[in-house]
Structures are given as C-alpha cells and as structure tokens.
C-alpha positions as CSV (number, residue, x, y, z in Angstrom):
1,X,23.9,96.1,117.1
2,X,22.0,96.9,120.2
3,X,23.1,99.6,122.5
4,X,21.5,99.7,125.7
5,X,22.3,101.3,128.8
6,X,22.4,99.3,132.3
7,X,20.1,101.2,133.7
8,X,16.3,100.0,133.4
9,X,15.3,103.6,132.8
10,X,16.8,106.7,131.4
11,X,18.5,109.2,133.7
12,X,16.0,112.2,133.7
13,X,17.7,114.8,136.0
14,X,17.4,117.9,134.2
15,X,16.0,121.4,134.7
16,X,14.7,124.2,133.1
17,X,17.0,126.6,134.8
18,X,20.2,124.4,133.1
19,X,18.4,124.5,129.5
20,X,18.3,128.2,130.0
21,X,21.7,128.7,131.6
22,X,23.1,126.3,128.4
23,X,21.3,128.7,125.7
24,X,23.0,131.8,127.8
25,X,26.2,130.5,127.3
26,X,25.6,129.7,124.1
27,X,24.5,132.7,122.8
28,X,27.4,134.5,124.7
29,X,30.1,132.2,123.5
30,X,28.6,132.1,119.5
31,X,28.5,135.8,120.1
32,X,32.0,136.4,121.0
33,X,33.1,133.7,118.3
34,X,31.4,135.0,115.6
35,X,33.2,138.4,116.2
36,X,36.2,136.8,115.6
37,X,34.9,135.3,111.8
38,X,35.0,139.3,111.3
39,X,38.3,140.4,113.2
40,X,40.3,137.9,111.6
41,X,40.0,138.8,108.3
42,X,39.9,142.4,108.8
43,X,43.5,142.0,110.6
44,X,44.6,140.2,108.3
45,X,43.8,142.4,105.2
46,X,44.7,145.0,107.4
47,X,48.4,143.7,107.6
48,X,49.0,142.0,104.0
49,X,46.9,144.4,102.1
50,X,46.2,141.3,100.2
51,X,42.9,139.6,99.5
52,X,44.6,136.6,98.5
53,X,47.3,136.8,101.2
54,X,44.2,137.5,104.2
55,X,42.1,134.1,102.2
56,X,45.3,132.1,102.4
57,X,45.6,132.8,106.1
58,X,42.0,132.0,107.3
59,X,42.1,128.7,105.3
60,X,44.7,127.6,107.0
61,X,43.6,128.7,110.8
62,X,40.7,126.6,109.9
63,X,43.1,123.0,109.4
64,X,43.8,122.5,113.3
65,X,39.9,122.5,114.1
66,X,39.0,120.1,111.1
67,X,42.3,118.0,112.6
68,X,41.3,118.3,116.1
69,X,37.2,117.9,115.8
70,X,37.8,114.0,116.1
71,X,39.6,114.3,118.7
72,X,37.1,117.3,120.4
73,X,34.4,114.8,120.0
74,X,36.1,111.7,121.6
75,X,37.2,114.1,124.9
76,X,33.7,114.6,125.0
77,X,32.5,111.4,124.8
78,X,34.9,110.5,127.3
79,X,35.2,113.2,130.3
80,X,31.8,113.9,130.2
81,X,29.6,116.9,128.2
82,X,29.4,119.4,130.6
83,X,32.9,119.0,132.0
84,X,34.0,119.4,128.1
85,X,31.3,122.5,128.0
86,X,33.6,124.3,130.5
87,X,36.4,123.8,128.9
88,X,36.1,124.0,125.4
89,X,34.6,127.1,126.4
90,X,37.1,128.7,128.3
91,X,39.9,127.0,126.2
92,X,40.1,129.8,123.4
93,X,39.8,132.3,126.0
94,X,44.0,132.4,125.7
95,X,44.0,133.0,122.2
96,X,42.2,136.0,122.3
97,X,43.8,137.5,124.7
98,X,47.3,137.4,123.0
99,X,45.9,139.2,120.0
100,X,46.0,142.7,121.9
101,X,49.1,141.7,123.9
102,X,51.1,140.8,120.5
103,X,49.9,144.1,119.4
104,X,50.5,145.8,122.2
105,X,54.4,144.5,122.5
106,X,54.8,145.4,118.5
107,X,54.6,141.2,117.7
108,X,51.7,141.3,115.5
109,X,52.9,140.4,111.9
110,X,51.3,137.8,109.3
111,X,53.2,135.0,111.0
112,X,52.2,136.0,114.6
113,X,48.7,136.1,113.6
114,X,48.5,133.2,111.6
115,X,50.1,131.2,114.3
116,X,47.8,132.8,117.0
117,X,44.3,132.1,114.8
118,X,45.7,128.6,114.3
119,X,46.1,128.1,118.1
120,X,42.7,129.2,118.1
121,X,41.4,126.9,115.7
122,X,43.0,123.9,117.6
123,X,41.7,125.3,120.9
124,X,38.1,126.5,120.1
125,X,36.5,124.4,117.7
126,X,34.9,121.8,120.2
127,X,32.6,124.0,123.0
128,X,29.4,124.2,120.2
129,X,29.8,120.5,119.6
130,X,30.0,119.5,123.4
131,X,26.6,121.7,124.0
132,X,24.5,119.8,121.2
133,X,25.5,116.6,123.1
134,X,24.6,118.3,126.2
135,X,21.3,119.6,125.7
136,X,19.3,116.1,126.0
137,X,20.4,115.9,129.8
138,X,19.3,119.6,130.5
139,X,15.7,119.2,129.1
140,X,15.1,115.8,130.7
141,X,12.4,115.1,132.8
142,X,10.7,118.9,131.7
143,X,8.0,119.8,129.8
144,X,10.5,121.2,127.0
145,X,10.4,118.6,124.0
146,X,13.6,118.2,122.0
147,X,12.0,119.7,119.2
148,X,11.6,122.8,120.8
149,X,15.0,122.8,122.4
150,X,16.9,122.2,119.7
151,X,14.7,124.7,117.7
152,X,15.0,127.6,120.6
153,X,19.3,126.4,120.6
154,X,19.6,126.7,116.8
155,X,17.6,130.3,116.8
156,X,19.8,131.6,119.2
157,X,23.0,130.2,117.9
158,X,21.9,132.1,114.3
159,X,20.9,135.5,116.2
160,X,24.4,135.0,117.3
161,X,25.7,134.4,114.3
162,X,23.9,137.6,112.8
163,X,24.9,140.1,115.6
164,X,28.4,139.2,116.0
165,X,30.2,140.3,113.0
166,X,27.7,143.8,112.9
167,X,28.9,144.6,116.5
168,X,32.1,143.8,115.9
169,X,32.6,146.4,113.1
170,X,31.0,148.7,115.5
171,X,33.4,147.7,118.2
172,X,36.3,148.1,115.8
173,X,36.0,151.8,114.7
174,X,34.7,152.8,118.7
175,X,37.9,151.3,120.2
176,X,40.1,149.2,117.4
177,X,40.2,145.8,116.0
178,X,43.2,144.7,118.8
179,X,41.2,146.3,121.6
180,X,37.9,144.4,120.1
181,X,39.3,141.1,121.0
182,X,39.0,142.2,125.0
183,X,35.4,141.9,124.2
184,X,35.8,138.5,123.0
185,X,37.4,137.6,126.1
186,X,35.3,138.9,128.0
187,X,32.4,137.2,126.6
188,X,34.2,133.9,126.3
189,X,34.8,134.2,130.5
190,X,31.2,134.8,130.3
191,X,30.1,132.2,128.6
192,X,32.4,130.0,130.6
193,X,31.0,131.0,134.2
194,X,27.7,130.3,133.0
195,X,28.3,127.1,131.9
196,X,29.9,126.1,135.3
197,X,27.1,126.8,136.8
198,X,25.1,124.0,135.0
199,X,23.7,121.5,137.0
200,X,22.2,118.4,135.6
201,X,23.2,114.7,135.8
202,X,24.8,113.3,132.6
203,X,23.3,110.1,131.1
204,X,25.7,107.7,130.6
205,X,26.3,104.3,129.9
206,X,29.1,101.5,128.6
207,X,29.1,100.2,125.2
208,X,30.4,96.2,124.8
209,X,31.9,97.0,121.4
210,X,34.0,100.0,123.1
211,X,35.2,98.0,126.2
212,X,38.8,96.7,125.7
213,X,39.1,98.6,122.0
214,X,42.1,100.8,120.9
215,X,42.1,104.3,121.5
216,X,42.0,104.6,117.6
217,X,38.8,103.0,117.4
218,X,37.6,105.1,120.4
219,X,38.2,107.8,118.0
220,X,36.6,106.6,114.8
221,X,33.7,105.5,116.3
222,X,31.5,108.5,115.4
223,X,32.3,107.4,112.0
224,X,31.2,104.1,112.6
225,X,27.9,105.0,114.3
226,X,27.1,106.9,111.3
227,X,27.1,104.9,108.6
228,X,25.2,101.9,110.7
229,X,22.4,105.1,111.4
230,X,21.0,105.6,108.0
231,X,18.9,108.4,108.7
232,X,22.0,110.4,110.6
233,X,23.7,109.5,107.2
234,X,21.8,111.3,105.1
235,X,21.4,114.3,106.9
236,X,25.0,114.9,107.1
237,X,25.5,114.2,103.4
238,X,22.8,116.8,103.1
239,X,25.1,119.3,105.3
240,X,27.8,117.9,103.0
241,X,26.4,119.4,99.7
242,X,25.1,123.2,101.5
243,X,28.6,123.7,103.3
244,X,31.2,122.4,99.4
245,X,28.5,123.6,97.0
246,X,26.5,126.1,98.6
247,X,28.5,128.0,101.2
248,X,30.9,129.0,98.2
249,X,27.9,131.4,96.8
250,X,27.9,133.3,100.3
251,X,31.7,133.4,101.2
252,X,33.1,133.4,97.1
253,X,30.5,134.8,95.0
254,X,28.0,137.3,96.6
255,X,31.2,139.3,97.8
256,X,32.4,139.4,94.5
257,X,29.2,140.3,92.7
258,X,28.3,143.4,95.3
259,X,32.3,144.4,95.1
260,X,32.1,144.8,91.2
261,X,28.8,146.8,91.6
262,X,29.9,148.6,94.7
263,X,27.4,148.0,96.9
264,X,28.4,146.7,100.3
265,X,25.4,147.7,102.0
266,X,23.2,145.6,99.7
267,X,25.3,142.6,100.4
268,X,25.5,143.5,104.3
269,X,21.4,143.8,104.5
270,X,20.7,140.8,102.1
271,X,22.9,138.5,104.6
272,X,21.4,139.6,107.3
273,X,18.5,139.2,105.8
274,X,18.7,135.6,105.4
275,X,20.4,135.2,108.8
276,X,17.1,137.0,110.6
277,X,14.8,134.2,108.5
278,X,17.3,131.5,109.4
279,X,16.5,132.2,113.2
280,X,12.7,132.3,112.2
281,X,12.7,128.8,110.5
282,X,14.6,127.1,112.9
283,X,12.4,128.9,115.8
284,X,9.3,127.6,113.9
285,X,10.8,123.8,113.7
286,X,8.7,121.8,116.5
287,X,5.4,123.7,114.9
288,X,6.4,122.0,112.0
289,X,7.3,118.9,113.4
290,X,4.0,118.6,114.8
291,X,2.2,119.1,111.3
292,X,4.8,117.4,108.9
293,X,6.7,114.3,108.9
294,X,10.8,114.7,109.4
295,X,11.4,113.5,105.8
296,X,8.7,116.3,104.8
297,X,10.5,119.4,106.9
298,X,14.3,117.8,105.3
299,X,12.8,117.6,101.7
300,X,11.4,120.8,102.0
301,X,14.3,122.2,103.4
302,X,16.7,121.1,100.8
303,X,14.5,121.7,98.3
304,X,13.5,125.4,99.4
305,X,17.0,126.5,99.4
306,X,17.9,125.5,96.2
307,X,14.7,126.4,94.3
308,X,15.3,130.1,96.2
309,X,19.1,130.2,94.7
310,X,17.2,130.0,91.2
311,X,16.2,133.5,91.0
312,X,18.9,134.9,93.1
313,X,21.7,133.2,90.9
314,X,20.0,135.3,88.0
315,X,21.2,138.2,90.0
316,X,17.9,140.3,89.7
317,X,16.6,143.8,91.2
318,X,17.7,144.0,95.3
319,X,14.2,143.4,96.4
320,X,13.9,140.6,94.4
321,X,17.4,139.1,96.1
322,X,15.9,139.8,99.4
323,X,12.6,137.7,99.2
324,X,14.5,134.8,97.8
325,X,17.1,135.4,100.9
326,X,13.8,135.5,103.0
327,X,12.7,132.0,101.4
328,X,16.3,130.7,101.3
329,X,16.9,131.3,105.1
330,X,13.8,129.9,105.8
331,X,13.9,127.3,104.5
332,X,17.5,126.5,105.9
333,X,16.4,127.7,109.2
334,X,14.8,123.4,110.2
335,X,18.5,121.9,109.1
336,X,20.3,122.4,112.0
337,X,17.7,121.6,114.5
338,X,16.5,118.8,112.7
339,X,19.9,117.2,112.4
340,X,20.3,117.3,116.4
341,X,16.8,116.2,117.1
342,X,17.9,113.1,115.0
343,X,21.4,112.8,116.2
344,X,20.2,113.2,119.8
345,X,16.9,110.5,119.4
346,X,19.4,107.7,117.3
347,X,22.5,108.3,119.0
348,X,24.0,107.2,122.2
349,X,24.4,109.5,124.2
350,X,28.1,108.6,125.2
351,X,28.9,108.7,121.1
352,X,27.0,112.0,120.5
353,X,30.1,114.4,120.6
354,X,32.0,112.0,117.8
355,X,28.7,112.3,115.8
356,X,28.7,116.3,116.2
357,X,32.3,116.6,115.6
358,X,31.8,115.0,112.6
359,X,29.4,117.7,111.4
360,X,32.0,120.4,112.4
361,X,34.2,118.8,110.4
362,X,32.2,119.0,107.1
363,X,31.3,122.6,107.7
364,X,34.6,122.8,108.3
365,X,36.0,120.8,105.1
366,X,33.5,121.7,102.4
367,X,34.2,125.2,102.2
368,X,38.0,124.6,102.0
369,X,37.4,122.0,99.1
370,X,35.7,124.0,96.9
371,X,36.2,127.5,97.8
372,X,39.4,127.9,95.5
373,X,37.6,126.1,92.6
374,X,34.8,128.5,92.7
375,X,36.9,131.2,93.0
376,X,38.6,130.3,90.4
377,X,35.7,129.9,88.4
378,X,34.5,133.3,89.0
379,X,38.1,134.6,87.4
380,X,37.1,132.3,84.6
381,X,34.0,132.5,83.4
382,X,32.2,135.5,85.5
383,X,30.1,135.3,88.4
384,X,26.6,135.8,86.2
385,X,28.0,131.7,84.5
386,X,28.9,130.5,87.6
387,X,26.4,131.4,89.9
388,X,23.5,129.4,87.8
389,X,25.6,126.8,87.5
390,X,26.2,126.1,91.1
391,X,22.5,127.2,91.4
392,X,21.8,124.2,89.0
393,X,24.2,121.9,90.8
394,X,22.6,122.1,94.4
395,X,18.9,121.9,92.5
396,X,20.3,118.6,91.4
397,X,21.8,117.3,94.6
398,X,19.0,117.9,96.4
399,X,16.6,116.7,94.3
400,X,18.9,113.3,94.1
401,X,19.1,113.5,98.4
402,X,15.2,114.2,98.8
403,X,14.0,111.1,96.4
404,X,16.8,108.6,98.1
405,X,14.6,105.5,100.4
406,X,16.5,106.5,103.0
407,X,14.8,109.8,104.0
408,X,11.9,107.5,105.1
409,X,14.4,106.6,108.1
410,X,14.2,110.5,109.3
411,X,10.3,109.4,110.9
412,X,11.7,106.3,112.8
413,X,13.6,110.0,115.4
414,X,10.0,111.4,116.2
415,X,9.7,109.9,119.3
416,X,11.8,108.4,121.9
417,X,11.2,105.4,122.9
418,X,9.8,105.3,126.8
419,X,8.5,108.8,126.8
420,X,6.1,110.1,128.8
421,X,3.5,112.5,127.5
422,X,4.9,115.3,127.0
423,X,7.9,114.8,129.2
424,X,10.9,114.8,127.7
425,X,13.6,111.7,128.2
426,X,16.9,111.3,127.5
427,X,16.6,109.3,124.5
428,X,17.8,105.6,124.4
429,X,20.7,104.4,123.2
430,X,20.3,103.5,119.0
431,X,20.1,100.3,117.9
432,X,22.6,101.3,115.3
C-alpha cells in the first residue's frame, strides 16, 4: 500500500535552534516526570505503610495511560505534533499541583492519591510520544542526521531518567515529599514554555485509506501500520520481551535481593550505574550506525543484555554486578534510538504518534503482566531460582528474535529516500 504525500518533495523547514529547544524540553519534562516515578511510591508507602498496598496503587495509576495511549497517539496524529507537544506537556501540570494542595487542605488519604496519580496517568502519558513524532520536522533540512538526533534525544531522555528520582530524594528530606511536587510543576511549566516556542513547519499529508474511515479505525491504525512494517514489527516485539520479562528483574527482584542483604546503596549505585552506560550507548548509536548494519546494532543489543544478565543473575561480588550493569546498559543504550530512527524512516509521518503510542503501551503493559507472577515467584522459589531463570528466559527470546528473516528488514531504514548528502529530510511516507 503506497503512501505518498501530495507534495513532490518533503517539507524540510526545520532548525537547529528547534532540535535544541525540543531536547530542553525534553530533558526538563523527563526530569520533572521521573521525580514523580519516585514520589509516588514514597507517598504511598508513606500513607499505607504497606509494600503491597503502595504496589497495588501504582499499578493501577498506570491503567489510564495504557487506556489512553491510543487515543494520545491518534490526537497527535490529528492536531498536529507540536500543538500536541504543548499540551501533553502542560496537561499533567494540574495534577501535580493538587498533590500539595490536597495535603495542604488535610485531603491526602490512599483514595485521594490514588485518584490524583490516576488523573495523572490519563493526563501525562502522551507529551514523550508526541516529541519522537516531532523530532523529524525539527532536524529537517540541517546537517543533524536522524541517527544522531535520535541518539543525542534518547541520551538525554536516560540522563533524565537517572537524575530524577536521586534529586528527588534530595528534594524530599530539604523541603518534603508534598512540597517536592512544586518542583515538578515548576519544571513541567518549563518544559511547556519551551516547547511553545518551537518553530518548525510540520510535514503532513492525507492518506486514501484514512479519508472517509471511522473514527475507530482512525484509532487502530497504528496497529495496522505495524504489522504491514515488518521491521517496526519486530523491534516492538523486541521492546515487548525487555519491558514483561526483563523489567521485572529491575522493579521485582534486584529490590528484593539488596533488601534481604541490606544494602540499598549497592542497589542505588548499580542502577545508576546502568542508567549512566545506557546514556553512553545510546549517545554512541550513529557511530555505530555508520560501522554496523541496523540488524547488527539490534542483534547485538538484544543479545548483550541478556548475555550480561547471565552473571548478574548468579548474584556475584558488587563489582562483578557493576561491570555486567556497565555491559547490560550499554548494550540497551542503541534500542530506543534505533526503534525511532526506524519508526521515523518507515512511518508516515501523520501515523507516527499511533506507532509511538503503541510502544508506550507495551512499556506500559508488560510490566503490569508479569510483575505479580515474578513476584510471586520470588515468594516461591527465592530470588537466587528465579533470577537465572528469567536470565535464561530472555537469553532464549532473544536468541529466537535475532535469528528471525525479518531483522534483515531493519537495513531497508538506513536511508531515506530523496536525501541529500548529508542533509537530513523528513522521511517519506512507507510503503507499508
């Protein structure tokens, strides 16, 4: 099914001042979010006294984003990316906010705040999404290949990622956990003003197969779009296996380990530890690209993070964890740039936000799927059984995603078709 824009050529309006105004944002907005991945919690525990209580709540704040990230992703692909960018961003900006003023009134109980991080989850699960999409429009025309933008976005949405929770435990004995949310605020304004002052001319363009459908089909489209895009296919399934089998070991069984042997600060530096080599593997992603083949750098990404949870699921001496968390977050570090260079080069551009929503959703999904059965596990059988075994388990998923004939498809993204040298275009619509 050929999708081709009206236009004879792409659209290539962009600047180096929005790309850098777009990774501000980004970083100020994943920043401020990622606080609240630590506040939540901590409130929660902090109220119920309850591990299981505090669990309970989180996993269900999550269910409004994984309903809603359809949805997120069609309002992108229909108001426009950085007109979604703005809002998405400033949209959770009201949920913060009435964390300290429920406090402050004497509101805050288990029901307020689960009601207040589910309106959070339905409002503020969209603004990373809508970015991803947008970041082909601000790079167009420049010197700055996709390759290196995504790898520069994805770097600086991990450093986030990594500084966020650390300041906000810092934040939280200086001035409180309710006060802390003012932060967040504050930096989700931020992130917002910057954004608004983006300037770049969207790419856009009408698809025959859209015109005239039902607003239902509008909505399932990204669903659509990737199973006709076989390379898009099986990067997702690959972000499929990490967030159900893998993300368990982080958010279920690392915790659990370090808490019997009390020793927080080990778990604290061997997180940020792959967090920091995340940043550096993703930074290092268009070197890469320009030495190794996309089916290479996925292969050896999936690969590399199971073969490092070999001798870390043996739970050996600290510095041993640390250099396989080095290797691990490393090697993880290509993924997520990777999967938008793809998304970005096969994609249309007016069905990218249904496509990233999409891979909200599973990082979203998987974690919620098997996090109780790993858990329960652990009760079970002990966390020195079940750590080899899910060890074992992603060793043979990957292997099984890296040998399937449709990796191959990964190399057909390396180039956009109508680029000049090295000038970066808005890609062409896929012929999906």
């Amino acid at each position: 099914m050929s999708q081709r824009s009206a236009a004879s050529k792409p659209n290539r309006q962009g600047s180096i001042r929005a790309f850098v105004l777009l990774e501000i944002s980004s970083f100020i907005g994943i920043l401020g979010g990622s606080m609240v991945f630590m506040l939540l919690p901590w409130t929660a525990i902090n109220l119920s006294h309850s591990s299981l209580t505090a669990g309970l709540i989180i996993s269900l704040s999550n269910i409004p984003g994984l309903l809603m990230s359809p949805v997120l992703g069609s309002f992108i692909d229909r108001f426009g990316r950085r007109r979604s960018s703005v809002l998405m961003q400033f949209a959770p900006l009201i949920t913060s906010i009435a964390f300290p003023l429920a406090a402050g009134a004497g509101w805050m109980t288990l029901t307020t705040l689960l009601i207040l991080a589910m309106a959070r989850g339905f409002l503020g699960s969209g603004a990373m999404s809508a970015r991803k999409s947008l970041l082909p429009d601000t790079v167009a025309g420049t010197r700055v290949t996709l390759e290196r933008a995504n790898g520069l976005h994805e770097s600086i949405a991990a450093g986030g990622f990594a500084i966020g929770p650390a300041l906000a435990s810092l934040l939280i004995g200086a001035m409180g956990t309710y006060n802390t949310f003012w932060v967040v605020a504050g930096m989700e304004a931020l992130a917002g003003l910057v954004t608004l002052a983006i300037v770049v001319t969207e790419h856009i363009e009408k698809h025959e197969d859209e015109v005239g459908g039902s607003r239902l089909q509008y909505l399932f489209t990204g669903f659509k779009v990737i199973g006709q895009v076989p390379s898009v296919m099986i990067l997702l399934a690959t972000f499929t296996v990490l967030s159900t089998v893998y993300l368990p070991t982080e958010m279920v069984v690392l915790p659990n380990y370090y808490a019997s042997v009390h020793d927080a600060k080990s778990m604290g530096f061997l997180l940020f530890d792959m967090a920091i080599f995340t940043m550096l593997g993703s930074l290092l992603f268009e070197a890469a690209s320009k030495r190794f083949s996309f089916s290479a750098i996925m292969r050896a990404a999936i690969l590399g993070v199971a073969g490092a949870m070999i001798p870390m699921a043996l739970l050996p001496a600290n510095w041993v964890m640390f250099v396989a968390g080095a290797v691990l977050g490393l090697a993880w570090g290509p993924l997520p740039p990777l999967v938008n260079t793809v998304v970005q080069r096969k994609v249309a551009p007016s069905q990218r936000g249904r496509v990233f929503s999409l891979e909200v959703t599973i990082w979203t999904a998987g974690p919620m799927i098997s996090m109780s059965l790993v858990g329960w596990g652990v009760d079970a059988l002990g966390v020195r059984i079940m750590y080899p075994v899910i060890a074992a388990l992603v060793l043979i998923l990957g292997i099984i995603l890296a040998t399937r004939p449709s990796v191959k498809e990964l190399n057909t993204a390396e180039f956009a078709e109508g680029d000049e040298a090295g000038v970066s275009a808005v890609p062409p619509e896929a012929v999906a």
